[in-house]
C-alpha positions as CSV (number, residue, x, y, z in Angstrom):
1,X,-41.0,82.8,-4.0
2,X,-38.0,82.8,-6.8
3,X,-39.0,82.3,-10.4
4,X,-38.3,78.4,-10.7
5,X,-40.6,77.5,-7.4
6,X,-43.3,80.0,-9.1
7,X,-43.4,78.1,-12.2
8,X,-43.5,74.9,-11.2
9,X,-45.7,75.1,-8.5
10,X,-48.4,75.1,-11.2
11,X,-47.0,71.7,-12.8
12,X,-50.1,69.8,-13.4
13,X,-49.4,67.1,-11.1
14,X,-52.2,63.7,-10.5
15,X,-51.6,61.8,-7.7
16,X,-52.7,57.8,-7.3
17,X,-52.9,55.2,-4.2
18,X,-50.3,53.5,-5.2
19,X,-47.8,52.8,-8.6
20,X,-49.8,50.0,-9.4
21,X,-53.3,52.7,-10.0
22,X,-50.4,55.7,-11.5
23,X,-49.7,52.9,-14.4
24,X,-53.1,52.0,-14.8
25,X,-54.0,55.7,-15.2
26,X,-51.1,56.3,-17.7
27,X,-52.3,53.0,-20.0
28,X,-56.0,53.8,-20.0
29,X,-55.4,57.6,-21.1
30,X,-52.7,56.2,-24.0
31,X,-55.3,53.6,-25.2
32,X,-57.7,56.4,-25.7
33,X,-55.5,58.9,-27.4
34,X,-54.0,56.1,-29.5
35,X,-58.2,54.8,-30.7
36,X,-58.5,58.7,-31.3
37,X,-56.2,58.8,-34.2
38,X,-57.1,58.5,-37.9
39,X,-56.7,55.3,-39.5
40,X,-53.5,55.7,-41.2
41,X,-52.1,57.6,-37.7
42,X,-49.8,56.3,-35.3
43,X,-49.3,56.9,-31.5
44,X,-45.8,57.2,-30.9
45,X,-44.5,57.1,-27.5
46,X,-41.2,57.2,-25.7
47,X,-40.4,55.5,-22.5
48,X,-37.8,55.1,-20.0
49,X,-36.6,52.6,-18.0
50,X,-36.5,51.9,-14.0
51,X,-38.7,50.2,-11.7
52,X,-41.9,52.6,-12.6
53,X,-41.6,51.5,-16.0
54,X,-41.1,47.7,-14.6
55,X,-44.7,48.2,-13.2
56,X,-46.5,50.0,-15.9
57,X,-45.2,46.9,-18.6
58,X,-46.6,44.0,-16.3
59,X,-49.7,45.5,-15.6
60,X,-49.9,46.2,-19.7
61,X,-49.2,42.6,-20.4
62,X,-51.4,41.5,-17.2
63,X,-54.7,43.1,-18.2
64,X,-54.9,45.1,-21.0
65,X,-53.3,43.1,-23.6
66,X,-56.8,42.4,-25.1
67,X,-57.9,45.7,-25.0
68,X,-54.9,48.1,-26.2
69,X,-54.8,48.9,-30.0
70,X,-51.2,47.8,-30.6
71,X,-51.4,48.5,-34.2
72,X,-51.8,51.9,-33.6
73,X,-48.5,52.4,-31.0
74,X,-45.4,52.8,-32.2
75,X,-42.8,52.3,-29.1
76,X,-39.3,54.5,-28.9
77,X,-36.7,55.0,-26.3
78,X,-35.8,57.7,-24.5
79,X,-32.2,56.4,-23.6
80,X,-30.5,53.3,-22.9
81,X,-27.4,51.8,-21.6
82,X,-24.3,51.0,-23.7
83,X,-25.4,47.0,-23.2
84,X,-26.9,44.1,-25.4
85,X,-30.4,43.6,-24.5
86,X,-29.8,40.5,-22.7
87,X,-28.0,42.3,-20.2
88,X,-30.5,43.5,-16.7
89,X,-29.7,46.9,-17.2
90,X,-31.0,46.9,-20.7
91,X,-34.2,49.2,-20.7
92,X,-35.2,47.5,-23.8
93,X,-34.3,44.2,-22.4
94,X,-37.0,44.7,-19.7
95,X,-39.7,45.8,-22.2
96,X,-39.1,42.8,-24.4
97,X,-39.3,40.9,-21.3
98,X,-42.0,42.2,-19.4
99,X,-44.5,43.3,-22.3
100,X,-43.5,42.6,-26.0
101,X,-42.7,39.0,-26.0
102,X,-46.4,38.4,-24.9
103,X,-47.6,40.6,-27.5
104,X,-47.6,39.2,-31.5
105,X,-48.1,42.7,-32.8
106,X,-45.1,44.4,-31.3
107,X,-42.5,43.5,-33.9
108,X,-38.9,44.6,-34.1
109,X,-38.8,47.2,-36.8
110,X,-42.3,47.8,-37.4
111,X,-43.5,49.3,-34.3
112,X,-40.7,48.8,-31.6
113,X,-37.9,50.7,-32.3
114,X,-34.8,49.9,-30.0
115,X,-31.5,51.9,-29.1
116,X,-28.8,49.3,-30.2
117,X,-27.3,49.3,-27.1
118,X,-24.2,47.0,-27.9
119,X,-23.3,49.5,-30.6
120,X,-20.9,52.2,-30.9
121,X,-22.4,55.2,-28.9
122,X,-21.6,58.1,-31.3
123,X,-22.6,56.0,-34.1
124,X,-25.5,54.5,-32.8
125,X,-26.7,58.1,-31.3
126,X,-26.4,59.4,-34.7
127,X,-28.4,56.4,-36.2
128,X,-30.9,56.6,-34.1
129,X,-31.3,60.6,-34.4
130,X,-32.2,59.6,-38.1
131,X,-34.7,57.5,-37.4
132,X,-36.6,59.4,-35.3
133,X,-36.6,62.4,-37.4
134,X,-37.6,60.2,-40.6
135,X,-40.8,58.7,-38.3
136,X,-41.8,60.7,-36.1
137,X,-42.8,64.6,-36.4
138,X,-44.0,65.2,-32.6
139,X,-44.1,62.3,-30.1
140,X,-47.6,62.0,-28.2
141,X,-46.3,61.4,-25.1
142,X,-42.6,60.9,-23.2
143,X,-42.4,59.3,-20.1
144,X,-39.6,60.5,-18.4
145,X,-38.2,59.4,-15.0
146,X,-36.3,61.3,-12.7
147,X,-32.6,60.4,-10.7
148,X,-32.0,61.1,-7.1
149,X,-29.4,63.4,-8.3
150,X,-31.9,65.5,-11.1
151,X,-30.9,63.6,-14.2
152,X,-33.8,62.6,-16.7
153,X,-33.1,60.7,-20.3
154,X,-29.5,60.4,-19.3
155,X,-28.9,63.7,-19.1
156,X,-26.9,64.3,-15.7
157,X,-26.0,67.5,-13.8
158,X,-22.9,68.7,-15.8
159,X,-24.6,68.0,-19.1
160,X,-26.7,70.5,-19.6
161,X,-25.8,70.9,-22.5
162,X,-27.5,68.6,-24.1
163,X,-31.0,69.8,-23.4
164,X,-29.8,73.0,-26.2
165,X,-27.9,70.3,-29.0
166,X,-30.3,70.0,-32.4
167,X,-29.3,66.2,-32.5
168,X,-32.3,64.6,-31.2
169,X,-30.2,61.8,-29.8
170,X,-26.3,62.4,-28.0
171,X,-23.7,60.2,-26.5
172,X,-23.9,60.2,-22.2
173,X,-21.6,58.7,-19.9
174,X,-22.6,58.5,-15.8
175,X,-20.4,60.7,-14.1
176,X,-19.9,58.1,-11.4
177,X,-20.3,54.7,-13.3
178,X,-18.7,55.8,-16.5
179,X,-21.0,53.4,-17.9
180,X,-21.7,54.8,-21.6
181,X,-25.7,55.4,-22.7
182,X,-27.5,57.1,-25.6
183,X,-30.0,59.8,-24.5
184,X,-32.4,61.8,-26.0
185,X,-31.6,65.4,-26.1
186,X,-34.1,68.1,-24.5
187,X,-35.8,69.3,-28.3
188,X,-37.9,66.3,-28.3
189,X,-38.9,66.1,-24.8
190,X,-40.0,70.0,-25.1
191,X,-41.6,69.5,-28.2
192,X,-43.8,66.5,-27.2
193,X,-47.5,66.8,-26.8
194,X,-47.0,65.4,-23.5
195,X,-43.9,65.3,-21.0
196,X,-45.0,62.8,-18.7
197,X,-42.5,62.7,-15.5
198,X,-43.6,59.0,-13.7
199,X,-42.1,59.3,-10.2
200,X,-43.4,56.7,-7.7
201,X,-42.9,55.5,-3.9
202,X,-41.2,57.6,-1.3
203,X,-37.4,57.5,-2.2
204,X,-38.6,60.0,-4.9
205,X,-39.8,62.0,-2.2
206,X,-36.8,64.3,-1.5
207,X,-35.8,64.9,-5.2
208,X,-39.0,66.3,-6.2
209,X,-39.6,68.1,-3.3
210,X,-35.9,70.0,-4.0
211,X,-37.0,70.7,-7.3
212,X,-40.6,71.6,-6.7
213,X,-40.2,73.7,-3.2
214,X,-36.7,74.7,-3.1
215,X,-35.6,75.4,-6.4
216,X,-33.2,73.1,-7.5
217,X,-31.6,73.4,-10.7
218,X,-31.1,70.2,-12.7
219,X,-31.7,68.4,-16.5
220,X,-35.5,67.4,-15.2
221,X,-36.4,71.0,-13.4
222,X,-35.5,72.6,-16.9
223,X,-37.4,70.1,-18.8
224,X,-40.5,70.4,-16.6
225,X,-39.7,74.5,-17.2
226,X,-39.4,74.4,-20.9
227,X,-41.4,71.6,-22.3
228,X,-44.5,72.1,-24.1
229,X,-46.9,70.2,-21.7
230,X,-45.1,68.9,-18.9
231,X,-46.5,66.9,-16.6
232,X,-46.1,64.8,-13.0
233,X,-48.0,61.6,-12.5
234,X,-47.2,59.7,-9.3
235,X,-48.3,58.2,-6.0
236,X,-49.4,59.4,-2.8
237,X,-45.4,58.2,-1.2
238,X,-43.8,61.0,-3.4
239,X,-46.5,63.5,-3.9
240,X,-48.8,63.8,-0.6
241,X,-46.9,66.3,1.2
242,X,-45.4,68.3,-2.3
Protein backbone atom coordinates (compact mmCIF):
# COMPACT_ATOMS: atom_id res chain seq x y z
CA UNK A 1 0.00 0.00 0.00
CA UNK A 2 1.78 3.44 -1.15
CA UNK A 3 1.90 6.21 1.39
CA UNK A 4 -1.30 8.34 0.32
CA UNK A 5 -3.75 5.00 0.46
CA UNK A 6 -1.94 4.33 4.01
CA UNK A 7 -2.92 7.62 5.35
CA UNK A 8 -6.06 8.02 4.32
CA UNK A 9 -7.38 4.77 4.91
CA UNK A 10 -7.58 5.95 8.55
CA UNK A 11 -9.71 9.16 7.48
CA UNK A 12 -12.31 9.21 10.15
CA UNK A 13 -15.14 8.63 7.97
CA UNK A 14 -19.32 8.34 9.45
CA UNK A 15 -21.64 7.08 7.19
CA UNK A 16 -25.68 7.87 7.21
CA UNK A 17 -28.92 6.28 5.36
CA UNK A 18 -29.29 8.80 3.41
CA UNK A 19 -28.15 12.88 2.84
CA UNK A 20 -31.15 13.85 4.45
CA UNK A 21 -29.79 11.92 8.12
CA UNK A 22 -25.69 13.13 6.95
CA UNK A 23 -27.15 16.83 7.28
CA UNK A 24 -29.10 16.23 10.25
CA UNK A 25 -25.99 14.70 11.87
CA UNK A 26 -23.78 17.73 10.79
CA UNK A 27 -26.55 20.40 12.30
CA UNK A 28 -27.07 18.58 15.64
CA UNK A 29 -23.16 18.27 16.29
CA UNK A 30 -22.72 22.31 15.22
CA UNK A 31 -25.58 23.27 17.54
CA UNK A 32 -23.80 21.62 20.30
CA UNK A 33 -20.35 22.93 19.73
CA UNK A 34 -21.77 26.39 19.06
CA UNK A 35 -24.09 26.16 23.01
CA UNK A 36 -20.50 24.98 24.22
CA UNK A 37 -18.85 28.29 23.71
CA UNK A 38 -18.43 31.09 26.29
CA UNK A 39 -20.78 33.86 26.14
CA UNK A 40 -18.84 36.34 24.36
CA UNK A 41 -17.56 33.28 21.79
CA UNK A 42 -18.68 32.77 18.41
CA UNK A 43 -18.92 29.57 16.23
CA UNK A 44 -17.59 30.37 12.96
CA UNK A 45 -18.17 28.12 10.17
CA UNK A 46 -17.46 27.94 6.49
CA UNK A 47 -19.50 26.29 3.91
CA UNK A 48 -19.62 25.39 0.39
CA UNK A 49 -22.04 25.23 -2.12
CA UNK A 50 -23.76 22.20 -4.27
CA UNK A 51 -26.57 20.07 -3.85
CA UNK A 52 -25.23 18.63 -0.29
CA UNK A 53 -25.29 22.05 0.99
CA UNK A 54 -28.87 22.52 -0.76
CA UNK A 55 -30.02 19.74 1.62
CA UNK A 56 -28.34 20.60 4.83
CA UNK A 57 -29.97 24.56 4.49
CA UNK A 58 -33.65 23.17 4.08
CA UNK A 59 -33.57 20.83 6.59
CA UNK A 60 -31.88 23.78 8.98
CA UNK A 61 -34.69 26.09 8.08
CA UNK A 62 -37.35 23.01 8.15
CA UNK A 63 -36.69 21.87 11.73
CA UNK A 64 -34.28 23.29 13.60
CA UNK A 65 -34.80 26.94 13.23
CA UNK A 66 -36.21 26.97 16.77
CA UNK A 67 -33.66 25.12 18.27
CA UNK A 68 -30.17 26.43 16.73
CA UNK A 69 -28.41 29.24 18.68
CA UNK A 70 -28.05 31.65 15.74
CA UNK A 71 -26.44 34.29 17.82
CA UNK A 72 -23.72 32.27 18.50
CA UNK A 73 -22.86 31.30 14.48
CA UNK A 74 -21.12 33.31 12.48
CA UNK A 75 -21.51 32.07 8.62
CA UNK A 76 -18.32 32.39 5.99
CA UNK A 77 -17.71 31.13 2.52
CA UNK A 78 -15.43 28.86 1.31
CA UNK A 79 -15.64 30.05 -2.37
CA UNK A 80 -18.02 31.41 -4.72
CA UNK A 81 -18.62 32.18 -8.21
CA UNK A 82 -17.75 35.49 -9.96
CA UNK A 83 -21.85 36.16 -9.97
CA UNK A 84 -24.39 38.57 -8.12
CA UNK A 85 -26.32 36.62 -5.71
CA UNK A 86 -29.39 36.68 -7.68
CA UNK A 87 -27.77 34.55 -10.13
CA UNK A 88 -28.49 30.22 -9.49
CA UNK A 89 -25.04 29.55 -9.32
CA UNK A 90 -24.53 31.95 -6.51
CA UNK A 91 -23.53 29.79 -3.40
CA UNK A 92 -24.60 32.57 -1.23
CA UNK A 93 -27.63 33.14 -3.33
CA UNK A 94 -28.91 29.56 -2.27
CA UNK A 95 -28.11 30.11 1.48
CA UNK A 96 -30.10 33.33 1.50
CA UNK A 97 -32.66 31.53 -0.22
CA UNK A 98 -32.86 28.31 1.36
CA UNK A 99 -31.94 29.27 5.16
CA UNK A 100 -31.23 33.03 6.02
CA UNK A 101 -34.23 34.72 4.70
CA UNK A 102 -36.34 32.62 7.18
CA UNK A 103 -34.07 33.39 9.89
CA UNK A 104 -34.33 37.24 11.57
CA UNK A 105 -30.92 36.71 13.25
CA UNK A 106 -28.84 36.04 10.24
CA UNK A 107 -28.00 39.56 9.25
CA UNK A 108 -25.77 40.76 6.44
CA UNK A 109 -22.66 42.01 8.18
CA UNK A 110 -23.13 40.88 11.55
CA UNK A 111 -23.09 37.20 11.28
CA UNK A 112 -23.23 36.31 7.47
CA UNK A 113 -20.42 37.31 5.81
CA UNK A 114 -20.69 36.89 1.86
CA UNK A 115 -17.97 36.71 -1.00
CA UNK A 116 -19.11 39.78 -3.23
CA UNK A 117 -19.43 37.73 -6.06
CA UNK A 118 -20.19 40.59 -8.72
CA UNK A 119 -16.95 42.23 -7.70
CA UNK A 120 -13.63 42.36 -9.12
CA UNK A 121 -11.93 38.82 -8.26
CA UNK A 122 -8.40 39.99 -7.25
CA UNK A 123 -9.91 42.82 -5.36
CA UNK A 124 -12.63 41.18 -3.86
CA UNK A 125 -10.17 38.01 -2.92
CA UNK A 126 -7.96 40.44 -1.21
CA UNK A 127 -10.98 42.03 0.66
CA UNK A 128 -12.18 39.18 1.73
CA UNK A 129 -8.63 37.74 2.99
CA UNK A 130 -8.91 40.82 5.42
CA UNK A 131 -11.80 40.02 6.80
CA UNK A 132 -11.32 36.78 7.71
CA UNK A 133 -8.09 37.36 9.28
CA UNK A 134 -9.53 40.50 11.29
CA UNK A 135 -12.60 37.94 12.64
CA UNK A 136 -11.72 34.84 12.76
CA UNK A 137 -8.45 33.14 14.44
CA UNK A 138 -9.35 29.32 13.70
CA UNK A 139 -12.64 28.36 11.97
CA UNK A 140 -14.64 25.48 14.01
CA UNK A 141 -15.60 23.70 11.26
CA UNK A 142 -15.22 23.84 7.07
CA UNK A 143 -17.45 22.03 5.07
CA UNK A 144 -15.79 21.21 2.02
CA UNK A 145 -17.21 19.38 -0.97
CA UNK A 146 -15.46 17.54 -3.44
CA UNK A 147 -15.56 17.71 -7.67
CA UNK A 148 -15.70 14.72 -9.94
CA UNK A 149 -12.39 15.77 -11.11
CA UNK A 150 -10.64 16.27 -7.25
CA UNK A 151 -11.21 20.02 -6.89
CA UNK A 152 -12.39 21.29 -3.34
CA UNK A 153 -12.89 25.31 -2.51
CA UNK A 154 -12.19 26.02 -6.12
CA UNK A 155 -9.12 24.82 -6.16
CA UNK A 156 -8.76 22.52 -9.38
CA UNK A 157 -6.13 20.11 -10.54
CA UNK A 158 -3.42 22.54 -11.98
CA UNK A 159 -3.78 24.81 -9.04
CA UNK A 160 -2.09 23.44 -6.56
CA UNK A 161 -0.60 26.03 -5.78
CA UNK A 162 -2.84 27.62 -3.99
CA UNK A 163 -3.15 25.13 -1.06
CA UNK A 164 0.83 26.65 -0.18
CA UNK A 165 -0.17 30.79 -0.86
CA UNK A 166 -0.36 32.74 2.80
CA UNK A 167 -3.39 34.73 1.33
CA UNK A 168 -6.22 33.12 2.96
CA UNK A 169 -8.42 33.88 0.00
CA UNK A 170 -7.04 33.75 -4.09
CA UNK A 171 -8.51 34.42 -7.43
CA UNK A 172 -9.75 30.74 -9.48
CA UNK A 173 -10.90 30.37 -12.86
CA UNK A 174 -12.48 26.69 -13.98
CA UNK A 175 -10.26 25.28 -16.36
CA UNK A 176 -13.09 24.30 -18.57
CA UNK A 177 -15.84 26.98 -17.89
CA UNK A 178 -13.41 29.84 -17.46
CA UNK A 179 -16.02 31.05 -15.30
CA UNK A 180 -14.01 33.28 -12.61
CA UNK A 181 -14.49 32.38 -8.54
CA UNK A 182 -12.82 33.41 -5.26
CA UNK A 183 -11.54 30.42 -3.18
CA UNK A 184 -10.17 29.88 0.00
CA UNK A 185 -6.60 28.87 -0.08
CA UNK A 186 -5.51 25.51 1.78
CA UNK A 187 -3.94 27.44 5.33
CA UNK A 188 -7.39 27.76 6.50
CA UNK A 189 -8.80 24.59 5.65
CA UNK A 190 -5.65 22.86 7.35
CA UNK A 191 -5.82 24.96 10.15
CA UNK A 192 -9.53 24.47 11.08
CA UNK A 193 -10.61 22.51 14.10
CA UNK A 194 -12.58 20.52 11.73
CA UNK A 195 -12.27 19.74 7.90
CA UNK A 196 -15.57 18.39 7.15
CA UNK A 197 -15.59 16.73 3.49
CA UNK A 198 -19.74 16.34 2.86
CA UNK A 199 -19.91 13.91 -0.04
CA UNK A 200 -23.45 12.35 -0.69
CA UNK A 201 -25.28 9.91 -3.26
CA UNK A 202 -23.57 7.58 -5.66
CA UNK A 203 -22.12 9.92 -8.40
CA UNK A 204 -19.53 10.73 -5.62
CA UNK A 205 -18.83 7.16 -5.50
CA UNK A 206 -15.94 6.90 -8.05
CA UNK A 207 -14.11 10.09 -6.99
CA UNK A 208 -13.60 9.09 -3.53
CA UNK A 209 -12.95 5.71 -4.09
CA UNK A 210 -9.77 7.06 -6.57
CA UNK A 211 -8.70 9.05 -3.90
CA UNK A 212 -9.30 6.73 -0.94
CA UNK A 213 -8.11 3.22 -2.64
CA UNK A 214 -6.11 4.13 -5.47
CA UNK A 215 -4.26 6.99 -4.66
CA UNK A 216 -5.15 9.79 -6.62
CA UNK A 217 -3.49 12.93 -6.34
CA UNK A 218 -5.72 16.11 -6.29
CA UNK A 219 -6.54 19.70 -4.21
CA UNK A 220 -9.09 17.53 -1.82
CA UNK A 221 -6.59 14.25 -1.28
CA UNK A 222 -3.97 16.82 -0.02
CA UNK A 223 -6.30 18.62 2.09
CA UNK A 224 -7.67 15.43 3.64
CA UNK A 225 -3.55 14.59 4.04
CA UNK A 226 -2.54 17.87 5.63
CA UNK A 227 -5.37 19.29 7.49
CA UNK A 228 -5.53 19.35 11.09
CA UNK A 229 -8.69 17.16 11.56
CA UNK A 230 -10.06 16.12 8.47
CA UNK A 231 -12.86 14.45 8.12
CA UNK A 232 -15.57 12.48 5.66
CA UNK A 233 -19.33 12.52 6.46
CA UNK A 234 -21.59 10.99 3.91
CA UNK A 235 -24.15 8.36 2.83
CA UNK A 236 -24.37 4.82 2.43
CA UNK A 237 -24.42 5.61 -1.96
CA UNK A 238 -20.79 6.92 -1.76
CA UNK A 239 -19.29 5.27 1.28
CA UNK A 240 -20.66 1.55 1.60
CA UNK A 241 -18.34 -0.16 -0.41
CA UNK A 242 -15.02 2.51 0.36
Amino acid sequence: MNTVNSKLSKLPRHMFSSPLEAARSLIIRMNEQALEKNDDEKYDVAISGGSTPDVLFRLWADEYAQITPWKKFRFFWVDERCVPPTDDASNYGRFKVLLSDSIPDLKEGENVFRIIGEADPKAEALRYSELVTSQVRQFDCIILGIGDDGHTSSIFPGQEHLLSVSQPYMPSVHPITGIKRVAMTGKPMMHAKQTIFMVTGSGKFNIINRIINEGFDCPASRVMQQAKAPELIGDNAVLKDI
